[in-house]
C-alpha positions in Angstrom: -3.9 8.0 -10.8 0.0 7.1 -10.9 -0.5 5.6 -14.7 -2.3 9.2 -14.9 0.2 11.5 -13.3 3.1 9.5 -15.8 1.5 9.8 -18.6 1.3 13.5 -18.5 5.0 13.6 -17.8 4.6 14.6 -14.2 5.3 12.9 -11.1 3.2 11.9 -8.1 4.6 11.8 -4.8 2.4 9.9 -2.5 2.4 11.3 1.7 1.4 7.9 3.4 -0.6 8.5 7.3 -1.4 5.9 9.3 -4.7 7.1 11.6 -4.7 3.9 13.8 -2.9 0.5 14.1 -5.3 -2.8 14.3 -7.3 -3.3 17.6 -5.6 -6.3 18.5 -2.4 -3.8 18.7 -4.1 -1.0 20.8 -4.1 -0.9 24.6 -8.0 -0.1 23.9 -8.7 -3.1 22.2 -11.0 -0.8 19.8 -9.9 1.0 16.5 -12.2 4.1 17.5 -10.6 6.4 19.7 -7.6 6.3 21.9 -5.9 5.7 25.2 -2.6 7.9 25.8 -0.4 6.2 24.7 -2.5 3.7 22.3 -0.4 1.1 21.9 0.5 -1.8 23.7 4.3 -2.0 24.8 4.7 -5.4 22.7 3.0 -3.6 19.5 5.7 -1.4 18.5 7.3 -3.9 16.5 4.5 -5.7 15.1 3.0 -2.1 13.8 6.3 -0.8 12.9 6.3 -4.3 10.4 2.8 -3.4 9.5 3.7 -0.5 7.8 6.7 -1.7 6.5 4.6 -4.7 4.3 1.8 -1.8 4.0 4.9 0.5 1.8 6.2 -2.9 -0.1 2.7 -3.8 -1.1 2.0 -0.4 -2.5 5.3 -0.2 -4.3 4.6 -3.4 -5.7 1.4 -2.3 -6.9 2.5 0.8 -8.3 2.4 3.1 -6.0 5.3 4.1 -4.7 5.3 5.7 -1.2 7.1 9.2 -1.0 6.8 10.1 2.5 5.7 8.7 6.0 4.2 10.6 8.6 4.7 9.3 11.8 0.8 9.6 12.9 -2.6 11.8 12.0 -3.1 14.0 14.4 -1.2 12.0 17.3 -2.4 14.2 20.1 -5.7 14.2 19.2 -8.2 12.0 21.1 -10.6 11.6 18.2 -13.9 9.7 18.6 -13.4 7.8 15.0 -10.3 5.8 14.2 -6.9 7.3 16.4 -3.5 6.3 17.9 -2.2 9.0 20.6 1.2 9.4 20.5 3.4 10.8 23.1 
């Protein structure tokens, strides 16, 4: 798609939105649904570095990342994957 978007002279600006950090970093110990808040005290770094690598590895391949959000739907207790944020 971004060889796609170039070649037609335009520009594509990727919005990057994490839904849920591994289980191993979630106070659930499951990637479906959520606890408030989902992540364990010692995660915040570890997923903070997840994403970073996530955004390098993209760029790397290609795909530049445009923008972050900080969470899909963080309030939102869904059944499938989720992180609640507070």
């Amino acid at each position: 798609a971004m060889r796609k978007a170039e070649d037609a002279s335009r520009k594509l600006r990727v919005l990057a939105s994490p839904w849920s950090p591994p289980a191993w970093m979630k106070k659930s110990g499951k990637m479906d649904s959520s606890s408030q808040p989902c992540l364990k005290d010692e995660a915040h770094g570890p997923w903070a570095e997840y994403i970073t690598t996530w955004i390098s590895d993209m760029k790397a391949a290609g795909v530049p990342i445009w923008a972050l959000t900080v969470q899909n739907e963080p309030t939102n207790n869904a059944a499938w994957e989720a992180c609640m944020l507070s």
